[in-house]
C-alpha positions in Angstrom: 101.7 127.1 108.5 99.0 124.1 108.2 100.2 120.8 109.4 101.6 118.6 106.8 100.0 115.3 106.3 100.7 111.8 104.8 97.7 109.2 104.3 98.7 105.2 103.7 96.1 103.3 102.2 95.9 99.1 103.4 98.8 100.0 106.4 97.5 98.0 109.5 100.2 95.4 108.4 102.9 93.9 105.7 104.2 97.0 103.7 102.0 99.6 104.5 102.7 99.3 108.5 106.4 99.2 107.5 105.7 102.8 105.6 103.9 104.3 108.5 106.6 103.4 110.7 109.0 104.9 108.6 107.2 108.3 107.9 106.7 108.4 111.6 110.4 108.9 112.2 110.5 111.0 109.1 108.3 113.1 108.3 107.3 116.4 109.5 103.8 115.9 110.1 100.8 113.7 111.0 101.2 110.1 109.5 97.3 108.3 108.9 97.3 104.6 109.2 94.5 103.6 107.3 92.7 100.4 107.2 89.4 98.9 106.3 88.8 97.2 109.7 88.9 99.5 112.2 89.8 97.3 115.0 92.6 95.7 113.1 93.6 99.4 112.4 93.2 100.6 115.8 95.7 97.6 117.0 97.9 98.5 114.4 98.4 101.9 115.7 98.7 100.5 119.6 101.7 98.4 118.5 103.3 101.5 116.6 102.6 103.5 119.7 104.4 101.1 121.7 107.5 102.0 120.0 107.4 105.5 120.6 105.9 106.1 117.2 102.5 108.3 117.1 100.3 107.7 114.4 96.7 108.8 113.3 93.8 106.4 112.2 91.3 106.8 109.8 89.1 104.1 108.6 89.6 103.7 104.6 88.0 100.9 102.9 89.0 101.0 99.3 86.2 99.1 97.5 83.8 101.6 99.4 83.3 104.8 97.2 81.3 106.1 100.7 84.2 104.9 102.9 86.9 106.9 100.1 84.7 109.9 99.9 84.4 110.1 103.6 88.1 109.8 104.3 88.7 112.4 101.3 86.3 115.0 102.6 88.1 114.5 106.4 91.7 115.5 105.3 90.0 118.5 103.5 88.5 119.8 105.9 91.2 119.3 108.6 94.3 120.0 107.0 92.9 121.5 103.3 94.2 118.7 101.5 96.8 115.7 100.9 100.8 116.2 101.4 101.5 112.6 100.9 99.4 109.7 99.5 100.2 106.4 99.2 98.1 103.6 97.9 99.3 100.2 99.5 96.0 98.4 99.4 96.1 95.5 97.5 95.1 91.8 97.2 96.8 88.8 95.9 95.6 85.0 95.4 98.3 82.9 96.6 100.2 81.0 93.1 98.9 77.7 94.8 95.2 78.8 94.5 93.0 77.0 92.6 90.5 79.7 92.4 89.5 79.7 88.6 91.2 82.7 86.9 87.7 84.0 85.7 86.9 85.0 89.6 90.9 85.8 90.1 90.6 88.0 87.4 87.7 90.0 88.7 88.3 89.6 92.2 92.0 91.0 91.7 91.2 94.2 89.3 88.6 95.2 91.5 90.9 96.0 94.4 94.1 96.1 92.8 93.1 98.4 89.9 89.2 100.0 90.1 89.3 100.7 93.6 93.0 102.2 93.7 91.9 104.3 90.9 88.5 105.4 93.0 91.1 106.6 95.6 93.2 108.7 93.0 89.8 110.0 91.8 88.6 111.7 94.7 92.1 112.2 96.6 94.2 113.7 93.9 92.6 117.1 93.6 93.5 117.4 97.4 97.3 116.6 96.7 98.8 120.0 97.7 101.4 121.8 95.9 104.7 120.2 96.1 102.9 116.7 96.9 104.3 113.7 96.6 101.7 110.2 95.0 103.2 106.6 95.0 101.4 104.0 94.3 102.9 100.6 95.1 103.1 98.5 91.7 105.0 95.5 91.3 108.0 94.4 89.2 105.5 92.0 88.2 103.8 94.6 86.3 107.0 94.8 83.7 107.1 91.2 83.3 103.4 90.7 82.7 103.8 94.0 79.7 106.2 91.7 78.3 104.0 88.6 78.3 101.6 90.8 76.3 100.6 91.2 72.7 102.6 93.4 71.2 99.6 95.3 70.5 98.6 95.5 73.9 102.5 96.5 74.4 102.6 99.5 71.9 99.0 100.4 74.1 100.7 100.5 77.4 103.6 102.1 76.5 102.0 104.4 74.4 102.3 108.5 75.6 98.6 109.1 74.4 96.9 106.3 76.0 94.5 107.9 78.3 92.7 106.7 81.3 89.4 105.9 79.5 91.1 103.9 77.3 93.5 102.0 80.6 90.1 101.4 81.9 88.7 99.6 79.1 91.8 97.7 78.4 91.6 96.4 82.6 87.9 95.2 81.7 88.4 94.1 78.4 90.5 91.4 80.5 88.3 90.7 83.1 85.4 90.0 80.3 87.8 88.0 78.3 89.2 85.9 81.4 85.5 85.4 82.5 85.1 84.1 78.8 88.0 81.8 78.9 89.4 84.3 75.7 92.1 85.7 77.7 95.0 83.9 75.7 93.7 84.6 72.3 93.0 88.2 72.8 96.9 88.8 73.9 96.9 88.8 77.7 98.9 85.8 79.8 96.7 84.5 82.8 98.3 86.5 85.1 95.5 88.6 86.9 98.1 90.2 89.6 100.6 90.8 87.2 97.7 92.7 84.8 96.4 94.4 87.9 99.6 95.7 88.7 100.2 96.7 84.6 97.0 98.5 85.1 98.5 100.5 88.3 101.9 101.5 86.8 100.4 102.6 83.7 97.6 104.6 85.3 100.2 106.0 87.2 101.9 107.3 84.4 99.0 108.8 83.0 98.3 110.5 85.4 101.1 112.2 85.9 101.3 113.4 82.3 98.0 114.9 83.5 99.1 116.6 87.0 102.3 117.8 84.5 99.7 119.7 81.9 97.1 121.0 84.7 99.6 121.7 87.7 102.2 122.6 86.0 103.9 125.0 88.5 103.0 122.9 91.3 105.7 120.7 91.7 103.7 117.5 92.9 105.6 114.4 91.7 103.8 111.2 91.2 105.1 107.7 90.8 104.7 104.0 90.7 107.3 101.6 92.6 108.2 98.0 93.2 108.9 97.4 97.2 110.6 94.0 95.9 109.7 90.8 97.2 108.6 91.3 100.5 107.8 88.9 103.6 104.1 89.6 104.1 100.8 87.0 104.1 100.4 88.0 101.0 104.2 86.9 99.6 104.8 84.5 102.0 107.7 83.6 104.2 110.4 82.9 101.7 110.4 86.1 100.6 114.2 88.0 100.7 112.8 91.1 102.3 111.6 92.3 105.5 108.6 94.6 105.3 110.7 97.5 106.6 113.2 97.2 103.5 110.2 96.9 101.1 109.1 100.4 102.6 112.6 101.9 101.1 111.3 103.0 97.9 108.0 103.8 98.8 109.4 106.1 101.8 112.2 107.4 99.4 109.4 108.5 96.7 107.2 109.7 99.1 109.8 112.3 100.9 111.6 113.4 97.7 113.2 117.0 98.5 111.1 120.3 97.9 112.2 121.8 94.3 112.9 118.3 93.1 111.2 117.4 89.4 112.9 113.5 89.4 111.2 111.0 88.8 107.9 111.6 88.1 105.1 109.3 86.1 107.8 106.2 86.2 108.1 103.1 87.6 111.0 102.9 90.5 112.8 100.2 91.8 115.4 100.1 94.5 115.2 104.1 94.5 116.0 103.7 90.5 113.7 104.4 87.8 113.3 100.9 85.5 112.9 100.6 82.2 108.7 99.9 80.9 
């Protein structure tokens, strides 16, 4: 029996620590910190080893292709594949920022949506049967749909949309936001909030596709909300500790063997919501 293995992207601190903590005491198997500094990573995994916890480190930089394909091509070789993935890595300006939203817009979708999607390009063939994907959304995701066009609505909501289509609808908002034609094409100036949109429904879409081409094996993939979560990128006043906003992730991310619920849905609080 090969050892099992989970892989968290952006986990040297905030949410994605809390998750590796959590798996450590969980999960049956080696647990990969990943981060795109390695010595910010490295301390991250001394601090976790001084409670007891042991996990691995692997240097992950997700606006890297080289640095995904590397990492990818590592876990294939030494365990033949992915058990657990969850993408964590994300960037957020802070509301105060008076960055113009034409570079918020870019800056944002490139992490946020392009590179979590390069990720779930190269690692989802590796997810093993019976795998479990999560990629940590936002509820702001929901609230930005609703802020959309209708149009745009009826796209993202739509079962057919596929993700050629997602990613020309994610740049179709960067060129518009660079243009200043954001409002009048049917998007709110909300870059997190679309980058986030982009990430639930790409999640979705992709599990329609692991449902149609795995079919028998039972690998479950999902977006959640971890709520609002005290990390430098939420700030202080937030009403959760880190550790509570890895619930759902954790939860999705251990699901029991010979389970088929949820899957390609967006989960808060360990509940599916409504998109």
């Amino acid at each position: 029996m090969s050892t099992r293995v989970a892989v968290v992207t952006g986990s040297n601190k905030g949410v994605g620590l809390a998750v590796v903590r959590a798996l450590c005491k969980q999960f049956q198997g080696d647990v990969y910190l990943t981060a795109r500094d390695v010595g910010r990573g490295e301390a991250a995994v001394e601090s976790l080893a001084s409670e007891g916890l042991k996990p691995q480190f692997h240097q992950l930089d997700i606006n890297n292709l080289n640095s995904i394909t590397t990492a990818a091509a590592f876990f294939k070789e030494k365990y033949g594949g992915v058990d657990i993935l969850i993408n964590n890595a994300a960037i957020a300006f802070k509301v105060a920022d008076r960055t113009p939203i034409a570079v918020q817009a870019e800056v944002t979708l490139k992490t946020n949506f392009f590179a979590s999607r390069d990720v779930l390009t190269h690692f989802l063939p590796l997810i093993k049967p019976g795998g479990r994907v999560v990629n940590v959304s936002s509820f702001v995701s929901s609230r930005t749909l609703n802020k959309c066009s209708p149009e745009l609505q009826q796209r993202f909501r739509s079962e057919d949309i596929t993700e050629d289509e997602l990613v020309g609808l994610m740049q179709r908002f960067v060129d518009k936001a660079k243009a200043g034609q954001h409002k009048q094409d049917g998007w709110p100036a909300l870059p997190y909030g679309v980058s986030k949109l982009g990430l639930t429904t790409l999640s979705m879409i992709l599990a329609r596709r692991l449902s149609k081409e795995r079919p028998n094996d039972g690998i479950l993939l999902n977006a959640c909300c971890p709520g609002w979560v005290r990390t430098d990128m939420a700030g202080e006043r937030a009403a959760r500790s880190p550790d509570e906003g890895a619930v759902t992730p954790v939860y999705l991310a251990l699901l029991p063997p010979e389970t088929s619920e949820p899957h390609g849905k967006f989960v808060s609080d360990e509940e599916v919501q409504p998109w």
